[in-house]
TORKE-907958 format. One line per 8 residues: number of its first residue (from 0); their letters; for each residue x, y, z of N, C-alpha, C, O. Coordinates in nm, 3 decimals. Layout:
N
NUM) a) X,Y,Z,X,Y,Z,X,Y,Z,X,Y,Z; ...
***
This chain:
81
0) xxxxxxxx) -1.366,-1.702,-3.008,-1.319,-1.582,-2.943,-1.188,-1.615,-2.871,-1.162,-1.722,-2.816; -1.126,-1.533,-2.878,-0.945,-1.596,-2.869,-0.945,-1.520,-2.716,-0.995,-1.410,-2.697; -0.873,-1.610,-2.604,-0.880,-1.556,-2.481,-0.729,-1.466,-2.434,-0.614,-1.507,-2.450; -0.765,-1.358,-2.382,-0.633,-1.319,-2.327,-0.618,-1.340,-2.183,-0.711,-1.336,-2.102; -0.468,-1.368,-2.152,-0.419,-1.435,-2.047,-0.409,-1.284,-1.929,-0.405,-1.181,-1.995; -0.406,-1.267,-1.828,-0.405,-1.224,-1.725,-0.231,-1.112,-1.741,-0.115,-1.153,-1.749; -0.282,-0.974,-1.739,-0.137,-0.960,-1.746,-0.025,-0.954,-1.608,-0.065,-0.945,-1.492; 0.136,-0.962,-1.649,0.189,-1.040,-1.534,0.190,-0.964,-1.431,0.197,-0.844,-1.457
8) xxxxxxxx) 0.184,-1.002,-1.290,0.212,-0.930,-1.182,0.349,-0.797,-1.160,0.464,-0.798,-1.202; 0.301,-0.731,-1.107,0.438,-0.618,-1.067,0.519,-0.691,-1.024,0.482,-0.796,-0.972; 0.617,-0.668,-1.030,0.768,-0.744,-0.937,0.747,-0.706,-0.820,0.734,-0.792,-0.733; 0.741,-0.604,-0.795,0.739,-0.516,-0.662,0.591,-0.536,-0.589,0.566,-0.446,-0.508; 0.498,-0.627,-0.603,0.349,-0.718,-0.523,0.364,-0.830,-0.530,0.268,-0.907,-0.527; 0.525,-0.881,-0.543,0.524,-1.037,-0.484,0.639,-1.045,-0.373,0.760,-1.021,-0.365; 0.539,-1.090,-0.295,0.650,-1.155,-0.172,0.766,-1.205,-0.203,0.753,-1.309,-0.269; 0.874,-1.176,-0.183,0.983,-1.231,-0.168,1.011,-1.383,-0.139,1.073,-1.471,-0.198
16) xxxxxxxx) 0.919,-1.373,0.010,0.978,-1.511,0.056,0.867,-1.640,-0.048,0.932,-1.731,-0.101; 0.733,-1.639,-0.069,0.641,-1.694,-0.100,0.662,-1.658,-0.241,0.614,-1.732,-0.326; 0.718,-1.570,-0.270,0.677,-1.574,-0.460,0.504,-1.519,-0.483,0.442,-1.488,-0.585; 0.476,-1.524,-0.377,0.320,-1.552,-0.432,0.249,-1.378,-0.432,0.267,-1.307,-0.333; 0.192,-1.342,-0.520,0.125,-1.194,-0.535,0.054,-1.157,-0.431,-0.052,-1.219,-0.421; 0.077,-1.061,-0.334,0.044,-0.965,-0.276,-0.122,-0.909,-0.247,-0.185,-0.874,-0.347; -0.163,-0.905,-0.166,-0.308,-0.900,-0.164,-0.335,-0.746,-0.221,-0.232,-0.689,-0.260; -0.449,-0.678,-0.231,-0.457,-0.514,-0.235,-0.585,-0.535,-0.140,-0.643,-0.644,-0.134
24) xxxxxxxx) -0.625,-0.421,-0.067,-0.478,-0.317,-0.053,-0.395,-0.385,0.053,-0.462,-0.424,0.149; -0.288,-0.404,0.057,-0.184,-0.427,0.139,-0.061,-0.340,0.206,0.017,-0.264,0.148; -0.066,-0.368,0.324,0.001,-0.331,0.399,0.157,-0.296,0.404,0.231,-0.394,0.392; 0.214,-0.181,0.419,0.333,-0.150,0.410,0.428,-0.155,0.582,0.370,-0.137,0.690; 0.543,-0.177,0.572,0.594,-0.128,0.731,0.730,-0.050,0.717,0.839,-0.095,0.682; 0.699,0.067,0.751,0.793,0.216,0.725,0.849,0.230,0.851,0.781,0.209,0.951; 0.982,0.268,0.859,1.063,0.335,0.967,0.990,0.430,0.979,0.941,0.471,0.873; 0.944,0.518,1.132,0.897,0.651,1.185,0.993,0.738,1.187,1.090,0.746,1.263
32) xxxxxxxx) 0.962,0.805,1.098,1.055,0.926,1.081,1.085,1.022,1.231,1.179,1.101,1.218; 1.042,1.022,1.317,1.000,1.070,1.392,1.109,1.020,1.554,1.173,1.097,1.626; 1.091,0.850,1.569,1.156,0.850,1.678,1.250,0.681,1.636,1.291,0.597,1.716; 1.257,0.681,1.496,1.344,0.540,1.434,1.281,0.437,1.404,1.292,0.379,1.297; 1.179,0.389,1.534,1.084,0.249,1.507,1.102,0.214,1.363,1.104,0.301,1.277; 1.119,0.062,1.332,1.162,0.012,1.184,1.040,-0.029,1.145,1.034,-0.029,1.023; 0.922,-0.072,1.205,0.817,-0.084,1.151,0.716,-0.077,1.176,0.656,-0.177,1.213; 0.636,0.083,1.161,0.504,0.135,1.169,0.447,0.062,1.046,0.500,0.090,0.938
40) xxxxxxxx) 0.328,-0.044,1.044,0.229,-0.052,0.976,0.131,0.051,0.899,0.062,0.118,0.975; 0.119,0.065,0.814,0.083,0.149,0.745,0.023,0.105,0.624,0.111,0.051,0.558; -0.105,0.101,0.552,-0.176,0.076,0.450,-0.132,0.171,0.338,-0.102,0.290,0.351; -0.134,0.082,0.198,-0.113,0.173,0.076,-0.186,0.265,0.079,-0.150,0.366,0.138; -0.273,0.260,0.036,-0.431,0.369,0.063,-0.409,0.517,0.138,-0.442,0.631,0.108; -0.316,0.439,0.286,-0.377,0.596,0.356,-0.236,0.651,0.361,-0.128,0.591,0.354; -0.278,0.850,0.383,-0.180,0.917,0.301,-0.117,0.955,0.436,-0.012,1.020,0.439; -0.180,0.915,0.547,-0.077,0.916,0.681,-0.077,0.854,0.754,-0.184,0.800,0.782
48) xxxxxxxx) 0.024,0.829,0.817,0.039,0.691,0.945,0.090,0.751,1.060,0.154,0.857,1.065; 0.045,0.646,1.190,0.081,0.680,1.317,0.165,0.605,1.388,0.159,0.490,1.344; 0.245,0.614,1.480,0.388,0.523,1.507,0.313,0.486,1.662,0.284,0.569,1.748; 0.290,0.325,1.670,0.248,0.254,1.766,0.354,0.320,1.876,0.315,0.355,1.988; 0.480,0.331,1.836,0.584,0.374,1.971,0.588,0.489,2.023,0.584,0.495,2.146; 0.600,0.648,1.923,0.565,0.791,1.973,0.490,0.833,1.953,0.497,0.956,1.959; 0.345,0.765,1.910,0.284,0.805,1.868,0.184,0.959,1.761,0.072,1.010,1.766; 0.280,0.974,1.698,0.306,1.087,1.615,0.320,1.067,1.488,0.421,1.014,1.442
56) xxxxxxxx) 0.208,1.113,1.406,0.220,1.126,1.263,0.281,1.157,1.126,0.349,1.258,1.106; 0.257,1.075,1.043,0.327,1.162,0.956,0.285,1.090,0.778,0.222,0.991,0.743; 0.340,1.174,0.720,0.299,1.147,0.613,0.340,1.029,0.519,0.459,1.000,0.508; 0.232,0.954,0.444,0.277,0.847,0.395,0.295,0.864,0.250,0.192,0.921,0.217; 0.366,0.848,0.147,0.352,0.845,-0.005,0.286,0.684,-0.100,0.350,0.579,-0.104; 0.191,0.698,-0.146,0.134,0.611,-0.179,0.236,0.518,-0.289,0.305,0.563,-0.380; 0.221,0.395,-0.254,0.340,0.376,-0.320,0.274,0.322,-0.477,0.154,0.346,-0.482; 0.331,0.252,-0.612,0.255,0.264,-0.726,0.173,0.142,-0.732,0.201,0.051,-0.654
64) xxxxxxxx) 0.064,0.128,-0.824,0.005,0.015,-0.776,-0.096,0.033,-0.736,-0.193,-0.005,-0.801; -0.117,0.118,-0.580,-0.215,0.158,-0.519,-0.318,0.205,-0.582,-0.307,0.257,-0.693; -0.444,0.192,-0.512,-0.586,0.261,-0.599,-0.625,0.197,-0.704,-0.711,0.267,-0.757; -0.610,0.111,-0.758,-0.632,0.026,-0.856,-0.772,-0.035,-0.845,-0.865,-0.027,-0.926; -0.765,-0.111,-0.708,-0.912,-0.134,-0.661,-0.993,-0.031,-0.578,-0.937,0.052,-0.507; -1.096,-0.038,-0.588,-1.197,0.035,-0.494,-1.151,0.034,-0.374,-1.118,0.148,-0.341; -1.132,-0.044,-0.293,-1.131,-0.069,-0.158,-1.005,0.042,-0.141,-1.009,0.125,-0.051; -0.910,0.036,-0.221,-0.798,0.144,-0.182,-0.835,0.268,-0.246,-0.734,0.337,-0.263
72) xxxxxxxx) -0.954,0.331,-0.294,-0.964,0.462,-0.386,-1.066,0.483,-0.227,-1.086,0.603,-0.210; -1.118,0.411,-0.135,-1.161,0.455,0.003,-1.108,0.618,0.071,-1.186,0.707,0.106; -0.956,0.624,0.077,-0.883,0.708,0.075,-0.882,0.836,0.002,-0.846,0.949,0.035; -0.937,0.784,-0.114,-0.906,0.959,-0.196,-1.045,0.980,-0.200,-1.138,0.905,-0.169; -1.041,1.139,-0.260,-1.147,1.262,-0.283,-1.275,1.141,-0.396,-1.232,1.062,-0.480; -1.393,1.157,-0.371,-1.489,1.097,-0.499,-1.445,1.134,-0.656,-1.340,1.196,-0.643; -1.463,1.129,-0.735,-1.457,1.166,-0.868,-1.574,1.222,-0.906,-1.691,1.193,-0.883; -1.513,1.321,-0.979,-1.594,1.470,-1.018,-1.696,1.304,-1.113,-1.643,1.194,-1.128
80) x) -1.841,1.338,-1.161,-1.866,1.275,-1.275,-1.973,1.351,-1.325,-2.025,1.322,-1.433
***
């Protein structure tokens, strides 16, 4: 039985500095639209985030990638089955 190899990582789920692939779900850090802060923490998964500094919400866009595993489909609606 002939084995297939692992296909390659996204460019865009490897660290820069480490090279090394990206955990899921992992963590994003977004400027707050709201009052500038450069980095509100924010999870792929969830579809809104809150700014540690003005504390005020707003909406997040899932970026691609996301939902792949369970742990990040936490976030969305169940599936009809």
């Amino acid at each position: 039985m002939a084995e297939t190899s692992p296909a390659p990582p996204n460019p865009q789920r490897i660290d820069p500095l480490t090279k090394l692939p990206l955990p899921d779900p992992f963590p994003e850090y977004v400027r707050c639209p709201h009052c500038g802060v450069p980095e509100v923490e924010v999870y792929c998964y969830q579809a809104e985030a809150a700014c540690h500094n003005c504390g005020r919400a707003f909406a997040h866009a899932r970026p691609p990638g996301c939902g792949t595993y369970p742990f990040c489909k936490r976030g969305q609606a169940p599936e009809a089955g």
